[in-house]
C-alpha positions, 0 to 999 in steps of 0.5 A: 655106530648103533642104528636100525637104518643100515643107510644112516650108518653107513653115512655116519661110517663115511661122514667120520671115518676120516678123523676117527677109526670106526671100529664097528656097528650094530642095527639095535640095542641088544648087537650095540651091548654085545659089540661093546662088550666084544670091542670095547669102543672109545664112544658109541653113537645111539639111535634112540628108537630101535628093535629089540631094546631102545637106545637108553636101555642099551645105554643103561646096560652099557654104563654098567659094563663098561662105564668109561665108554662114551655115549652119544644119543643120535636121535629125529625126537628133537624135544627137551623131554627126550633129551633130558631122558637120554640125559637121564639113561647116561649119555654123555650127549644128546644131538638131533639127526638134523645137527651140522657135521660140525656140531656133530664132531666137536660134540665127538672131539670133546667127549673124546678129547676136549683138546682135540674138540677144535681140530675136529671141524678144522 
């Protein structure tokens, strides 16, 4: 869980700590690459805008160090432009921080497992 609002984690933590293990969080860009480097995490929600490095220049350094992680951009910036460009970074998805907690888990269900994408919001 990547982003520099301790209190969005920490919600997101307890929103999803239900259905997956959350293994680890990050406030900024440079924590998220080493802490998917040190934890090798299934999939990673991003923040967008952070200190230090932006989400999609995390998210460039992590698809080169662990290509199979999963990256989820979690973002306020709700244009098309902006998602194209995360698109671009190699996320595997693009959601605004306005979305439903069910679009939310069966967007994470289907990256994880598309079998599993309907028992999420179950």
């Amino acid at each position: 869980m990547v982003d520099d609002h301790r209190i969005v984690r920490k919600g997101l933590i307890e929103l999803l700590n239900s259905t997956w293990d959350i293994c680890g969080e990050a406030e900024d860009g440079t924590e998220a690459v080493e802490k998917v480097l040190e934890l090798h995490p299934d999939l990673v929600i991003m923040d967008l805008v952070m200190p230090h490095i932006t989400g999609t220049a995390a998210t460039r350094a992590i698809r080169k160090l662990r290509p199979k992680t999963k990256i989820v951009f979690l973002s306020m910036h709700s244009s098309e432009t902006v998602g194209e460009l995360s698109m671009l970074a190699g996320a595997d998805a693009y959601l605004t921080k306005g979305c439903s907690t069910e679009l939310l888990k069966r967007t994470i269900a289907k990256l994880l497992d598309p079998l599993l994408a309907d028992a999420a919001t179950a």
